[in-house]
Kinemage of the C-alpha trace (Angstrom):
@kinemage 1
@onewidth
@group {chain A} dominant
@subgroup {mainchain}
@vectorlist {calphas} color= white
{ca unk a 1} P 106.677 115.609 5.468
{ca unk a 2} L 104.616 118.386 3.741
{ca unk a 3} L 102.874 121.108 6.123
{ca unk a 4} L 99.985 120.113 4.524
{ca unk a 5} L 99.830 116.849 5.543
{ca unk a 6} L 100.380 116.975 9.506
{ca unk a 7} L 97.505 116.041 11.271
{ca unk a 8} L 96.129 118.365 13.852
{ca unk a 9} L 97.861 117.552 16.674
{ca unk a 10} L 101.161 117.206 15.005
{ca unk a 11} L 100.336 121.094 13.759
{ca unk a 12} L 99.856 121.553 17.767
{ca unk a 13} L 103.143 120.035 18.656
{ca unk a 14} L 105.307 121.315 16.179
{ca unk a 15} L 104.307 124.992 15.801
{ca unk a 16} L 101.636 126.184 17.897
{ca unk a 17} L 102.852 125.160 21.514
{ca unk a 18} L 106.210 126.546 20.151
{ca unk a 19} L 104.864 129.914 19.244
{ca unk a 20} L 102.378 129.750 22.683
{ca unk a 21} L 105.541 129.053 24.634
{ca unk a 22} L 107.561 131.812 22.796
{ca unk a 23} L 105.154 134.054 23.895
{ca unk a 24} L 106.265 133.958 27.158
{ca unk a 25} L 103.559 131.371 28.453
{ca unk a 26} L 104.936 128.521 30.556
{ca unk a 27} L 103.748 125.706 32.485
{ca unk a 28} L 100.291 125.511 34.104
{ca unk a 29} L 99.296 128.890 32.669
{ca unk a 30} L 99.075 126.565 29.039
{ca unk a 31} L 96.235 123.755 29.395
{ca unk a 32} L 95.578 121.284 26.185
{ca unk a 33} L 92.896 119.597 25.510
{ca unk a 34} L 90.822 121.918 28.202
{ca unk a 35} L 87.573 119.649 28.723
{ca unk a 36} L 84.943 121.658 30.108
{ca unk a 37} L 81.910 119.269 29.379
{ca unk a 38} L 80.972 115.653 30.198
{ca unk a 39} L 78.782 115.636 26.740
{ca unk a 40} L 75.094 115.608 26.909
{ca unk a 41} L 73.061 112.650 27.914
{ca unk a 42} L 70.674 110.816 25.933
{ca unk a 43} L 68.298 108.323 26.698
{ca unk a 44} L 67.552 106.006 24.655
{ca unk a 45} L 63.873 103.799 24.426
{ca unk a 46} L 65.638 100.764 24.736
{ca unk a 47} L 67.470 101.744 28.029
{ca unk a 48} L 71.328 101.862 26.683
{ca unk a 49} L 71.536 105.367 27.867
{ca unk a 50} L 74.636 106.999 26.683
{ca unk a 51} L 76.986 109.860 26.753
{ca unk a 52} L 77.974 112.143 23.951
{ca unk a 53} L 81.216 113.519 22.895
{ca unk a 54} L 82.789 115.719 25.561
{ca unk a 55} L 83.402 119.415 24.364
{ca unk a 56} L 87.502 120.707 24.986
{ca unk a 57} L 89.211 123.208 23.923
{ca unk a 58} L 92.319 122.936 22.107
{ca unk a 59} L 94.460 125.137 24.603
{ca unk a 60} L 92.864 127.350 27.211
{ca unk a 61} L 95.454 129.967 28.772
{ca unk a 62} L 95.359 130.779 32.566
{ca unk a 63} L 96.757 134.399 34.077
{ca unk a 64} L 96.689 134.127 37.446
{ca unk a 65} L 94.787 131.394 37.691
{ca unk a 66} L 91.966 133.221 35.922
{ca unk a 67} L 91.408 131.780 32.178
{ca unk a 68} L 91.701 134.327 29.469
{ca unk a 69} L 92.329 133.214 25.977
{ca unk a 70} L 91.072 130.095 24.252
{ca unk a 71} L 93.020 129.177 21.186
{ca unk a 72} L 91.444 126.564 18.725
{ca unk a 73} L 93.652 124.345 16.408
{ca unk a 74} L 93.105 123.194 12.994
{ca unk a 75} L 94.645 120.985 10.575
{ca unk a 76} L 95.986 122.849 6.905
{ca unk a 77} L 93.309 121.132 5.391
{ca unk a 78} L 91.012 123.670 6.918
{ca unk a 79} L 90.947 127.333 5.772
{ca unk a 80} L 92.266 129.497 8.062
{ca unk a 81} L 89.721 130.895 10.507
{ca unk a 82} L 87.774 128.032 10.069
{ca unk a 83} L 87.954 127.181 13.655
{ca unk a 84} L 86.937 130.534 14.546
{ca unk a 85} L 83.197 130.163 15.666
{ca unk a 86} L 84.303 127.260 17.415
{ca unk a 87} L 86.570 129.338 19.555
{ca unk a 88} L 84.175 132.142 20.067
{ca unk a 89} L 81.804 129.256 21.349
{ca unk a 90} L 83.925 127.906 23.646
{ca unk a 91} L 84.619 131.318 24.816
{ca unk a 92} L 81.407 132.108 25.363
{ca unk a 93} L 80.751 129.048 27.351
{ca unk a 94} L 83.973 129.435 29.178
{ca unk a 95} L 83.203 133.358 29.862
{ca unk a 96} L 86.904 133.757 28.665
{ca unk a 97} L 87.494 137.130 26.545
{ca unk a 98} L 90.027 135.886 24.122
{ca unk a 99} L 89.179 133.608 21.216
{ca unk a 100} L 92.274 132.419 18.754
């Protein structure tokens, strides 16, 4: 199969938890699929109130127990970087100092 055509999470599996893990980061200090938000509520007029899309990061690294680096995963359909500002958001939110 053609880089190109892995899905996200098959990019994930096969080369960024590998290169994450090479790295020297093991276990618990390497969290996927971090949620940090229960999505916003909305209300609707006709009373079938309902929950938006929780927010997660991709991989959220722990030192210590303290979080310090959020990495954000794309597809190769995406140009790289384009999950930058995503990242930083999540960051931001997550007052963690690293963005990937």
């Amino acid at each position: 199969m053609k880089k190109h055509d892995l899905t996200e999470q098959e990019i994930r599996t096969q080369y960024i938890t590998p290169a994450i893990q090479s790295a020297g980061w093991k276990g618990l200090q390497i969290r996927e699929e971090y949620y940090f938000t229960d999505g916003r509520f909305h209300i609707q007029p006709n009373g079938k109130d309902k929950r938006g899309e929780r927010s997660f990061a991709d991989y959220l690294l722990f030192y210590k127990n303290i979080p310090l680096a959020v990495i954000e995963a794309k597809d190769n359909k995406h140009e790289i970087g384009s999950g930058m500002q995503q990242a930083l958001r999540y960051a931001e939110v997550l007052d963690v100092p690293f963005a990937y």
